[in-house]
TIBA-915727 format. One record per residue (C-alpha): residue in three letters; x negated, y, z negated. Coordinates in nm, 3 decimals, always signed. Each point is the difference from the previous one (the first is absolute). Last residue first. Example, Ala and Ser with C-alpha at 12.3 -4.5 7.8 and 13.67 -1.06 7.14 Angstrom:
REM residues 2
<atom><code>SER</code><east>-1.367</east><north>-0.106</north><up>-0.714</up></atom>
<atom><code>ALA</code><east>+0.137</east><north>-0.344</north><up>-0.066</up></atom>
REM end
This chain:
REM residues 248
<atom><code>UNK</code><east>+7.591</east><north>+26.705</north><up>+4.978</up></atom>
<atom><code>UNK</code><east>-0.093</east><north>-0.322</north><up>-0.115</up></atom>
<atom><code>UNK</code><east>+0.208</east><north>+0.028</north><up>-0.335</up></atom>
<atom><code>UNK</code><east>-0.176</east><north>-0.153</north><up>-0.283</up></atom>
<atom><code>UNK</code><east>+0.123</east><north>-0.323</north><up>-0.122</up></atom>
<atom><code>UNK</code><east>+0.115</east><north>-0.052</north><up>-0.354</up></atom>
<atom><code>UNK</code><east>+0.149</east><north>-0.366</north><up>-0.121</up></atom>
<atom><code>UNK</code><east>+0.221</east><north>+0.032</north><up>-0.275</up></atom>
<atom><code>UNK</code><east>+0.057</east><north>-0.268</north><up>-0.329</up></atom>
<atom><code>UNK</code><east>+0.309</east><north>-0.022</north><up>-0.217</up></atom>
<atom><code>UNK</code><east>-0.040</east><north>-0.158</north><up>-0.379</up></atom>
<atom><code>UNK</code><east>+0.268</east><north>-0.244</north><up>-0.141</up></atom>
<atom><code>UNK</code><east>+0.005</east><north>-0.189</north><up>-0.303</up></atom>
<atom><code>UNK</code><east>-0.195</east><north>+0.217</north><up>-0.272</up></atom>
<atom><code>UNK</code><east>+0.172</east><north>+0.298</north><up>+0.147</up></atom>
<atom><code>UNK</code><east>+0.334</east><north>-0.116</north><up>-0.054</up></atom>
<atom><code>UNK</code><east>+0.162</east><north>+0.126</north><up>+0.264</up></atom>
<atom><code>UNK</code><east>+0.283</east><north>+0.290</north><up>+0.075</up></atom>
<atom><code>UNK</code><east>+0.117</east><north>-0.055</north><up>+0.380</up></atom>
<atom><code>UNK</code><east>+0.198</east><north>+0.342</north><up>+0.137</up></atom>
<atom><code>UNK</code><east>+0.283</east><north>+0.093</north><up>+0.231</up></atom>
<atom><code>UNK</code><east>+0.095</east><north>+0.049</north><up>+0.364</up></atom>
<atom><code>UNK</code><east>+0.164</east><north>-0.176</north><up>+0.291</up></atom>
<atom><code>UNK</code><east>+0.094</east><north>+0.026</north><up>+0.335</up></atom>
<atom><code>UNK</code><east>-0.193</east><north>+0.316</north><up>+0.150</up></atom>
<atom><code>UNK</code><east>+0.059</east><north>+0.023</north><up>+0.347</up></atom>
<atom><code>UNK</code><east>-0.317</east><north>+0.079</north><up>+0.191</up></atom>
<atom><code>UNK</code><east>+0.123</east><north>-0.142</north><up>+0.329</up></atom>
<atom><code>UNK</code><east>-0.070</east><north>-0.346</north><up>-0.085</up></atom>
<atom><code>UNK</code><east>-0.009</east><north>-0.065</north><up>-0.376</up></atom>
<atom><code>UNK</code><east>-0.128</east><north>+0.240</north><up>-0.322</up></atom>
<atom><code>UNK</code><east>-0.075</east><north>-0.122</north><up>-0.366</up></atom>
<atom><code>UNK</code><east>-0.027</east><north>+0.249</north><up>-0.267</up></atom>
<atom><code>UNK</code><east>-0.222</east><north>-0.070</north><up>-0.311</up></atom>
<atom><code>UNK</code><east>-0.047</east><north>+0.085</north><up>-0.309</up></atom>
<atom><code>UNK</code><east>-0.237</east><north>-0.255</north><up>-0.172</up></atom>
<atom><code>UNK</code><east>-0.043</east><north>+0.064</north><up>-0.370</up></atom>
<atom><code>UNK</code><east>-0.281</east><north>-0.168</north><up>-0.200</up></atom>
<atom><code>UNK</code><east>+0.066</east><north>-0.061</north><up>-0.347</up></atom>
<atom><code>UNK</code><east>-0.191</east><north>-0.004</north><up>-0.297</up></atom>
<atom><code>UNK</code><east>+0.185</east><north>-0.167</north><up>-0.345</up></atom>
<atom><code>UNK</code><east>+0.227</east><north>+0.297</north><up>-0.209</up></atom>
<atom><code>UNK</code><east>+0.190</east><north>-0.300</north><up>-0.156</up></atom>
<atom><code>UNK</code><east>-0.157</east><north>-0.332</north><up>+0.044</up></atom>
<atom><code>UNK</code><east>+0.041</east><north>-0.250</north><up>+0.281</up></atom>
<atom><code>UNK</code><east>+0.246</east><north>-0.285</north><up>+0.080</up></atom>
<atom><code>UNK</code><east>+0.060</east><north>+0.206</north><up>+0.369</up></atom>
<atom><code>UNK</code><east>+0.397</east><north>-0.001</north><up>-0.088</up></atom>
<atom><code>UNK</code><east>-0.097</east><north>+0.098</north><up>-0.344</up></atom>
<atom><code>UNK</code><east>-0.221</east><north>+0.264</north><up>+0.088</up></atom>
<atom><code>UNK</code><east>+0.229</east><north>+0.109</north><up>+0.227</up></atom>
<atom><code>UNK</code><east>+0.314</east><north>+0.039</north><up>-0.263</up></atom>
<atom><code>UNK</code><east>-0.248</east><north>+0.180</north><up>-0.266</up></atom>
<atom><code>UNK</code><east>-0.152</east><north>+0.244</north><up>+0.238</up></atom>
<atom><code>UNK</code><east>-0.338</east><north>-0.038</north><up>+0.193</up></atom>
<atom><code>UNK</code><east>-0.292</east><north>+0.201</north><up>+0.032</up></atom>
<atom><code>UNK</code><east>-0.025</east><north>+0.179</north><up>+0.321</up></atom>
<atom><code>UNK</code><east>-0.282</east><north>+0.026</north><up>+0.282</up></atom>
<atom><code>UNK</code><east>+0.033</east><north>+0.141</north><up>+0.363</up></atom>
<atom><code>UNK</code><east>-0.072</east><north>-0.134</north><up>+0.355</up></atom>
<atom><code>UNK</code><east>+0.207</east><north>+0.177</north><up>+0.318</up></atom>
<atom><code>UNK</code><east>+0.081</east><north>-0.205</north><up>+0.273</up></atom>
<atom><code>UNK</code><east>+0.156</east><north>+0.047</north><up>+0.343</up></atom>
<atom><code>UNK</code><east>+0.075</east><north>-0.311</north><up>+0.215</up></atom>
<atom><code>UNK</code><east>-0.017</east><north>-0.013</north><up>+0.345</up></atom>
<atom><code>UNK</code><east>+0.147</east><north>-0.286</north><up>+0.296</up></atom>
<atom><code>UNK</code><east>+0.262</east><north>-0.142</north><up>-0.218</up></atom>
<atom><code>UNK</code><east>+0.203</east><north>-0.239</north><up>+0.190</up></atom>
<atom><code>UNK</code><east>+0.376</east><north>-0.027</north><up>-0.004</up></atom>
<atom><code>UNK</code><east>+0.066</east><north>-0.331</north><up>+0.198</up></atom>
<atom><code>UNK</code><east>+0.129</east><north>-0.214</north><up>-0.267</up></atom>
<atom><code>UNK</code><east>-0.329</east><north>-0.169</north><up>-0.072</up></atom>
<atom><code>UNK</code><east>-0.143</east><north>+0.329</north><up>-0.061</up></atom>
<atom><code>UNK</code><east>+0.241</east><north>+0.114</north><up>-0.251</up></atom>
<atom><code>UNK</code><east>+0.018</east><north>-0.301</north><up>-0.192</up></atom>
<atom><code>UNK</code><east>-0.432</east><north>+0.009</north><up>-0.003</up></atom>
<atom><code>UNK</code><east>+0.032</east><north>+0.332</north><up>-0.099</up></atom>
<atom><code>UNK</code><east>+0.234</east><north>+0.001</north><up>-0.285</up></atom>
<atom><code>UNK</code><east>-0.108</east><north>-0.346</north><up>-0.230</up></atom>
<atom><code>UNK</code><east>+0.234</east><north>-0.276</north><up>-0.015</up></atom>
<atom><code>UNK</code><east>+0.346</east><north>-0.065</north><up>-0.246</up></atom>
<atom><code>UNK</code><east>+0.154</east><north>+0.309</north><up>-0.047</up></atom>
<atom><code>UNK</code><east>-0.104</east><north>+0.109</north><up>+0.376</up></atom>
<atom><code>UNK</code><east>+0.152</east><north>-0.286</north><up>+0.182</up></atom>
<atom><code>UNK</code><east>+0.342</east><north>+0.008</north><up>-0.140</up></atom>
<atom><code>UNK</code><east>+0.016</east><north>+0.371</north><up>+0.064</up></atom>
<atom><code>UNK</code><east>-0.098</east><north>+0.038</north><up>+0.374</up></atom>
<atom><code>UNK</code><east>+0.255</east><north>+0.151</north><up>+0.155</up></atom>
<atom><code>UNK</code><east>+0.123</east><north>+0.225</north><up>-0.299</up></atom>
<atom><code>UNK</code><east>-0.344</east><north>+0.070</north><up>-0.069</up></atom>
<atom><code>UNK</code><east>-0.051</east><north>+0.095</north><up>+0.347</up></atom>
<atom><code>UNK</code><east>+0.307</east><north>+0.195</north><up>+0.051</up></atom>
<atom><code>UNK</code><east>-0.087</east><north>+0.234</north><up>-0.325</up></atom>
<atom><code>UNK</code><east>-0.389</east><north>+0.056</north><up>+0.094</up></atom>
<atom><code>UNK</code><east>-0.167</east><north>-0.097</north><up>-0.326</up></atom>
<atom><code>UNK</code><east>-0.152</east><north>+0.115</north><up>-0.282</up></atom>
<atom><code>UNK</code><east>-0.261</east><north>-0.249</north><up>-0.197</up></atom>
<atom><code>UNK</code><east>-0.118</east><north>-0.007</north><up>-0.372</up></atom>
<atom><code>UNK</code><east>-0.239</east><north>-0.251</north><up>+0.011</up></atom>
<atom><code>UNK</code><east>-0.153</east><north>-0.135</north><up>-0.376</up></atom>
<atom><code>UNK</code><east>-0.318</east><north>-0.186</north><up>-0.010</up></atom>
<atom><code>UNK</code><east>-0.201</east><north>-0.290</north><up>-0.069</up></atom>
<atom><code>UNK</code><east>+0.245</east><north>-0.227</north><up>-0.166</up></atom>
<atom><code>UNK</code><east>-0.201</east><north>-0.338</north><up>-0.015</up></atom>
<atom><code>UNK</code><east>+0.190</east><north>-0.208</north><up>+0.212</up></atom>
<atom><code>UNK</code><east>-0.328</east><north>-0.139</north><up>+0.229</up></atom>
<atom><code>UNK</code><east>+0.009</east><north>+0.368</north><up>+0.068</up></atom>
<atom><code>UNK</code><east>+0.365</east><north>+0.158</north><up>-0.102</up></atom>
<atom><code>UNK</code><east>+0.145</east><north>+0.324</north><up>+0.153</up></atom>
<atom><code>UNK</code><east>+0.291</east><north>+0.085</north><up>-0.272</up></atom>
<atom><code>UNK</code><east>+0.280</east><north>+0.169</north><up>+0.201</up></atom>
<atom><code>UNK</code><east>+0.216</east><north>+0.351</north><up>-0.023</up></atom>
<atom><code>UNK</code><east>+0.181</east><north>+0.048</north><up>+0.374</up></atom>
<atom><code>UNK</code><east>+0.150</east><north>+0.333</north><up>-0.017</up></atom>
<atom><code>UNK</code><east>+0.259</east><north>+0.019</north><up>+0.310</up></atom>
<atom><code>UNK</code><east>+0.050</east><north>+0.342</north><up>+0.174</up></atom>
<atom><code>UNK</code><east>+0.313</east><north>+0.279</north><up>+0.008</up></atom>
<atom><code>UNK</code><east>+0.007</east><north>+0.338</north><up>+0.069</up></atom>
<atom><code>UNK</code><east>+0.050</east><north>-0.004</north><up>+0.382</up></atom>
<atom><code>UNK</code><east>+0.190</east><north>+0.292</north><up>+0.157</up></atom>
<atom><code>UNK</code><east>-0.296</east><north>+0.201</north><up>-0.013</up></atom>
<atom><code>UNK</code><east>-0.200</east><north>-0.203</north><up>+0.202</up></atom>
<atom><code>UNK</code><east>-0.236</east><north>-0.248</north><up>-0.220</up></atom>
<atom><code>UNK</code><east>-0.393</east><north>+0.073</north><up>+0.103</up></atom>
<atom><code>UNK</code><east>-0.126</east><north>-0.305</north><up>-0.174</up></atom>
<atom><code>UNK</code><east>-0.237</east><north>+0.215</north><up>-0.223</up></atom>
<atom><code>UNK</code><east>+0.185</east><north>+0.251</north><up>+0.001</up></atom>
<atom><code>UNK</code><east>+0.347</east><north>-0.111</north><up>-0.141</up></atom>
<atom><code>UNK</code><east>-0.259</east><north>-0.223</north><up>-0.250</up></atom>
<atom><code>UNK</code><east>-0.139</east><north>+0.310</north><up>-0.159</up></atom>
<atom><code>UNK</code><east>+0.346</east><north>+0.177</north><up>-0.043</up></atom>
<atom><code>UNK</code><east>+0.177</east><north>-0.333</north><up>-0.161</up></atom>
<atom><code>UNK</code><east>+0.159</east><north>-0.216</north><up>+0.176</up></atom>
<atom><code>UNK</code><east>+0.352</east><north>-0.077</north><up>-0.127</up></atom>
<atom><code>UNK</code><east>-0.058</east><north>-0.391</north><up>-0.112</up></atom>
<atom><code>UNK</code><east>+0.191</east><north>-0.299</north><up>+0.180</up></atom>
<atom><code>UNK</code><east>-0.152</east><north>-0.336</north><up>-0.195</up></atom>
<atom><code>UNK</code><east>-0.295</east><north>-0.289</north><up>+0.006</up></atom>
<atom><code>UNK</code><east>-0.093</east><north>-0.046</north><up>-0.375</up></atom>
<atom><code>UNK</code><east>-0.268</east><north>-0.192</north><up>-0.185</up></atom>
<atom><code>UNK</code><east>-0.089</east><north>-0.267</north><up>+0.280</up></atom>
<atom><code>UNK</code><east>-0.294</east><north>-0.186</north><up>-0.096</up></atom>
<atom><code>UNK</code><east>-0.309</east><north>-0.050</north><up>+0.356</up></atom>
<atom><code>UNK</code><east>-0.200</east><north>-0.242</north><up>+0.082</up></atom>
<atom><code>UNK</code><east>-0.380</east><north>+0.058</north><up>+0.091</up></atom>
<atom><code>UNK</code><east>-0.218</east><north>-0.309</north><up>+0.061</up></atom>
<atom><code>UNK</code><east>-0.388</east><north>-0.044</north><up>-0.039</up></atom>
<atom><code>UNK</code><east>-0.311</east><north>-0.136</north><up>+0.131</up></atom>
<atom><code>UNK</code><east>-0.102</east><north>+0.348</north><up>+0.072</up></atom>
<atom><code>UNK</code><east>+0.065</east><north>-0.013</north><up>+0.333</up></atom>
<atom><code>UNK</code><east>+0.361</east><north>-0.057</north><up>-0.100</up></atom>
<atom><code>UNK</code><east>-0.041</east><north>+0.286</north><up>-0.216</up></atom>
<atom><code>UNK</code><east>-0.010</east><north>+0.210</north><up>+0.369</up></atom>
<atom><code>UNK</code><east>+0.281</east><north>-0.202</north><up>+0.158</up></atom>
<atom><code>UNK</code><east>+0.252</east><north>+0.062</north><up>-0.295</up></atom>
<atom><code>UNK</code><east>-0.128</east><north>+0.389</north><up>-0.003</up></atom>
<atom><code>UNK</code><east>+0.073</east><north>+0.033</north><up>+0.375</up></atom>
<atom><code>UNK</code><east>-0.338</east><north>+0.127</north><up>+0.213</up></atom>
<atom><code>UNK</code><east>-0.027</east><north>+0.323</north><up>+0.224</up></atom>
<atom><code>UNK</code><east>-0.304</east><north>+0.008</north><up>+0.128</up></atom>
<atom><code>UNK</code><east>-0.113</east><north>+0.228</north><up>-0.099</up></atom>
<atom><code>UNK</code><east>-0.131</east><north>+0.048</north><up>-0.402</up></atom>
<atom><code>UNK</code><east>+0.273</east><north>+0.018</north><up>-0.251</up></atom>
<atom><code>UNK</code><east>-0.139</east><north>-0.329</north><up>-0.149</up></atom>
<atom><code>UNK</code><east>+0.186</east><north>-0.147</north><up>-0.360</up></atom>
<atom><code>UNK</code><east>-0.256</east><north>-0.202</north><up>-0.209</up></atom>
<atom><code>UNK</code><east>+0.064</east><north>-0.228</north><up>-0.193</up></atom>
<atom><code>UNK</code><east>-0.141</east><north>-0.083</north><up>-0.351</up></atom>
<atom><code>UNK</code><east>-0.006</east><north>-0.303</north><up>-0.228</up></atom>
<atom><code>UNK</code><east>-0.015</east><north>+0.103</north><up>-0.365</up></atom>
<atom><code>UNK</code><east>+0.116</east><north>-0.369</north><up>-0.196</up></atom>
<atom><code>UNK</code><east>-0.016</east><north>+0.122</north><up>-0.351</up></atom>
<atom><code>UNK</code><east>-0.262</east><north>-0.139</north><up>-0.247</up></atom>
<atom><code>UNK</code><east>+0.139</east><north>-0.170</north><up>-0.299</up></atom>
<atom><code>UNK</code><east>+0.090</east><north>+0.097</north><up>-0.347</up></atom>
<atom><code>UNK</code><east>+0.062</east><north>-0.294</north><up>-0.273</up></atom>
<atom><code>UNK</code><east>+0.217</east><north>-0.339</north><up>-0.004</up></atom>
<atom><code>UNK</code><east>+0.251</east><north>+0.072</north><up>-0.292</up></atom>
<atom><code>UNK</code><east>+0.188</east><north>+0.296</north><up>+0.194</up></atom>
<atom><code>UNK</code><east>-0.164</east><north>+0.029</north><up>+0.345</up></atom>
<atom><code>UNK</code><east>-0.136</east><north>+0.329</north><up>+0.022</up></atom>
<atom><code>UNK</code><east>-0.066</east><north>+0.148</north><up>+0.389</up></atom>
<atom><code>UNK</code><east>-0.306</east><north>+0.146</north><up>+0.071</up></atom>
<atom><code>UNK</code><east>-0.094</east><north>+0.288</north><up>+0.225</up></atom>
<atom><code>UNK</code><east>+0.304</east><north>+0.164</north><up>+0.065</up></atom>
<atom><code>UNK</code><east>-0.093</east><north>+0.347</north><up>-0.188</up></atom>
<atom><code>UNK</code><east>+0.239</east><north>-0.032</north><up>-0.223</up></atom>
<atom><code>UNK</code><east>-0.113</east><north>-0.377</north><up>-0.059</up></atom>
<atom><code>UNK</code><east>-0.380</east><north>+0.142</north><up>-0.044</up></atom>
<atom><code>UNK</code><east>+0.083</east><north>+0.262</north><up>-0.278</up></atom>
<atom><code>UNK</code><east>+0.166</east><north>-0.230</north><up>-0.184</up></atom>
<atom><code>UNK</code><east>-0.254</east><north>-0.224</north><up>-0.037</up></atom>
<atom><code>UNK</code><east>-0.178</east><north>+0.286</north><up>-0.148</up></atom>
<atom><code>UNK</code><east>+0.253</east><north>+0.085</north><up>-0.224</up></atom>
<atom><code>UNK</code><east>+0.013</east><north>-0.363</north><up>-0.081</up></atom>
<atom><code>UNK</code><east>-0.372</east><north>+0.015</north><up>-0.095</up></atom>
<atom><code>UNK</code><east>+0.026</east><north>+0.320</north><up>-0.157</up></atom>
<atom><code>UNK</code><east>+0.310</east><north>-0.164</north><up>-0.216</up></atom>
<atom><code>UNK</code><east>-0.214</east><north>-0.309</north><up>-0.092</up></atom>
<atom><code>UNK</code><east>-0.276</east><north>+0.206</north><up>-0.184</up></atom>
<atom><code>UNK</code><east>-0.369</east><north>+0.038</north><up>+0.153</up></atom>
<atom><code>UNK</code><east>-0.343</east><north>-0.121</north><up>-0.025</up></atom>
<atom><code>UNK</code><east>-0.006</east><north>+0.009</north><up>+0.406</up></atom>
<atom><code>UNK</code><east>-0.114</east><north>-0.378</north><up>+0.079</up></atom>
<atom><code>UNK</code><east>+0.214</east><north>-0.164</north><up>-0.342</up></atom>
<atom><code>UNK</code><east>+0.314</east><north>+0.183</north><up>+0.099</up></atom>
<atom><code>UNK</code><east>-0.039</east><north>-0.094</north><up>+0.336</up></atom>
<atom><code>UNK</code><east>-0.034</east><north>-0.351</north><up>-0.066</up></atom>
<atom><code>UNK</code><east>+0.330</east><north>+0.028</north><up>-0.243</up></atom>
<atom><code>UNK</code><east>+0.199</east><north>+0.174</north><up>+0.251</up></atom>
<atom><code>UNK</code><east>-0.080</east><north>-0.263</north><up>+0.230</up></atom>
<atom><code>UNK</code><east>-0.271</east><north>+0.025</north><up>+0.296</up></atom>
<atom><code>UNK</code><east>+0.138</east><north>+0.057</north><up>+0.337</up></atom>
<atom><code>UNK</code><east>+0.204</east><north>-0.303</north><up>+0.148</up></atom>
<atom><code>UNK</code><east>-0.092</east><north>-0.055</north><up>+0.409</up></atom>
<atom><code>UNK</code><east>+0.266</east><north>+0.023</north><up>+0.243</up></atom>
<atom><code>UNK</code><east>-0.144</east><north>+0.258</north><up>+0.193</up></atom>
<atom><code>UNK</code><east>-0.389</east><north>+0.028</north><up>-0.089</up></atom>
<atom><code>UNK</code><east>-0.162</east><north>+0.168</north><up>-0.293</up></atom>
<atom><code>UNK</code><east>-0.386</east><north>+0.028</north><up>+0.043</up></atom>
<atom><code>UNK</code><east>+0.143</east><north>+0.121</north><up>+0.379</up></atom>
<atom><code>UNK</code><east>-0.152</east><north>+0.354</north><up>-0.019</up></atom>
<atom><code>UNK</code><east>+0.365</east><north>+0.157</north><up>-0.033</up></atom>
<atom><code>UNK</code><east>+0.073</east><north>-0.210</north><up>-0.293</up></atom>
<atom><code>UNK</code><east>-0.318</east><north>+0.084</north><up>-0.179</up></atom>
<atom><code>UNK</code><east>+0.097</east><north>+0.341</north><up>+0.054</up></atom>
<atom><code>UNK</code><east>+0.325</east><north>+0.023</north><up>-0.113</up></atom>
<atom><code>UNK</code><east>-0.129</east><north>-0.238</north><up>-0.348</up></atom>
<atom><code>UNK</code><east>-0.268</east><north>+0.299</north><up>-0.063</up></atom>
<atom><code>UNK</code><east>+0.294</east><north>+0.238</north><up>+0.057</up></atom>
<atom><code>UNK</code><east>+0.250</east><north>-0.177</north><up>-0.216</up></atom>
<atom><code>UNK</code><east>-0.267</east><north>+0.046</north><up>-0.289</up></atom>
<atom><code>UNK</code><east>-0.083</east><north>+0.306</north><up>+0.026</up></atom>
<atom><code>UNK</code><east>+0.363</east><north>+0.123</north><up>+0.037</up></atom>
<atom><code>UNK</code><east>+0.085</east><north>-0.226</north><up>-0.349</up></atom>
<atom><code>UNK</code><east>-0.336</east><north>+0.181</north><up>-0.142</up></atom>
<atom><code>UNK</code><east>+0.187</east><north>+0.390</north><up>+0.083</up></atom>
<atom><code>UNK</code><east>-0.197</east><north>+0.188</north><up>+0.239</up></atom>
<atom><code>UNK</code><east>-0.092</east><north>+0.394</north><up>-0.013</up></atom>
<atom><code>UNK</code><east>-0.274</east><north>-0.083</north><up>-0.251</up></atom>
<atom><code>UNK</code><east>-0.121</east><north>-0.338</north><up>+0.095</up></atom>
<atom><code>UNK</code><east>+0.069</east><north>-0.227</north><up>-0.233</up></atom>
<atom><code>UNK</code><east>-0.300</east><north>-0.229</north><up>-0.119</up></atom>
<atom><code>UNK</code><east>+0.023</east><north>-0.371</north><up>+0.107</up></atom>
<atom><code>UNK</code><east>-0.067</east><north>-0.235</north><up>-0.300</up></atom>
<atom><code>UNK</code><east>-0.293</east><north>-0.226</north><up>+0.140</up></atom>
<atom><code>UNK</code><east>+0.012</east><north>-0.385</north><up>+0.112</up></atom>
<atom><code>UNK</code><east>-0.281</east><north>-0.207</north><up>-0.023</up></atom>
REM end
C-alpha cells in the first residue's frame, strides 16, 4: 500500500517526485517508448494534488526525459548515445557513428564570407593581408536527431573551392576526398549551457549541458586549414580518450 511521501526539507514534493520517476527511468523500470503512470495513478501512489504531479512531469520533459503526448499520456524518451573518440588514430565522425550502427548527416544553417575575428586570425595563421574566412553554422544529426551545433572557420580559397560540397556533407571527409588531408587535430573540451536559438536548433531546453569541442585542424606541412567549435547535447554525444604513457 502506497504511503504519502514526506518532503524533504531542502526539496519541494513535485522534485521528489520527478526524482523517484528519474531514477526508475535510469534503472530501466521505465523503458523508451514505454507510457509512465497517468497523472491520476500518480496522484493516487504519492497522495498528492494534480499540479505536483504535472510539476513533476514537468520536470522530466525539461530535462528530456519524457515527451507528453496531448490526450495519450507521458512516454519515455528515446536516449541513445554516441560516442565521439579523440583517441589516435585519427577517425572521421561519419565513419566513427558508423561503427556505432549509425549515420551522421549534416543541416546547413549558413555558409558565408565573415572578417575573422582575432582568435580565428591565429588559429589559421591568416597573413596580414588576409582578413577574411567563411563561418560554416550546421546542425550535425545522428540517425537525424540534431546532436550538435558546428560553428566552422575556413581557409577563404577552400571554401570558395569547395562550397557546394561543404553545405551539404560533413568538413573532413570533403576535405580529405579532395586531396587536403588532415594529419593533426588540436582539441580543447569545455562545457556550456545553451542559448535560446541552439536549444531550439538541438530541440533541447534552455540552459541544457553542453559539451564544447574547440578544435583546430592542421594538413601537410603544419598548415592550419580550419578552426572552430562543436557544442553537443551532452545527453547525445559523449567523447572518449585513450591514455598511453610515454616509453621514454
Amino acid at each position: 500500500m502506497s504511503r504519502p511521501i514526506a518532503a524533504q526539507p531542502q526539496l519541494p514534493l513535485h522534485l521528489i517526485i520527478s526524482e523517484k520517476l528519474r531514477e526508475q527511468i535510469a534503472s530501466g523500470e521505465f523503458l523508451p517508448g514505454e507510457q509512465l503512470p497517468s497523472e491520476h495513478q500518480l496522484m493516487l501512489h504519492y497522495h498528492v494534488s494534480r499540479i505536483t504531479v504535472r510539476r513533476a512531469i514537468a520536470n522530466l520533459v525539461s530535462q528530456g526525459l519524457v515527451v507528453s503526448h496531448r490526450g495519450k499520456g507521458v512516454f519515455v524518451k528515446e536516449r541513445r548515445k554516441m560516442t565521439r573518440s579523440l583517441s589516435n588514430p585519427l577517425i572521421f565522425f561519419d565513419e566513427d557513428i558508423a561503427q556505432q550502427n549509425a549515420s551522421a548527416s549534416i543541416r546547413s544553417l549558413s555558409f558565408e564570407v565573415l572578417p575573422a575575428a582575432p582568435t580565428v586570425v591565429a588559429n589559421l595563421q591568416l597573413p596580414p593581408h588576409q582578413s577574411e574566412v567563411y563561418c560554416q553554422k550546421k546542425v550535425i544529426l545522428v540517425d537525424e536527431i540534431p546532436v550538435a551545433i558546428d560553428i566552422t572557420y575556413i581557409l577563404l580559397e577552400l571554401g570558395q573551392t569547395f562550397a557546394t560540397e561543404l553545405q551539404s556533407s560533413l568538413i573532413y571527409p570533403t576535405l580529405d576526398k579532395n586531396g587536403v588531408l588532415i594529419e593533426r587535430v588540436e582539441a580543447l573540451l569545455e562545457c556550456t549551457h545553451a542559448s535560446h536559438e541552439i536549444s531550439e536548433h538541438l530541440e533541447t531546453t534552455l540552459g541544457a549541458p553542453l559539451l564544447v569541442n574547440r578544435y583546430v585542424a592542421y594538413t601537410t606541412g603544419n598548415q592550419p586549414v580550419i578552426c572552430g567549435e562543436t557544442l553537443s547535447r551532452a545527453d547525445r554525444l559523449s567523447y572518449s580518450v585513450v591514455l598511453k604513457k610515454s616509453s621514454m
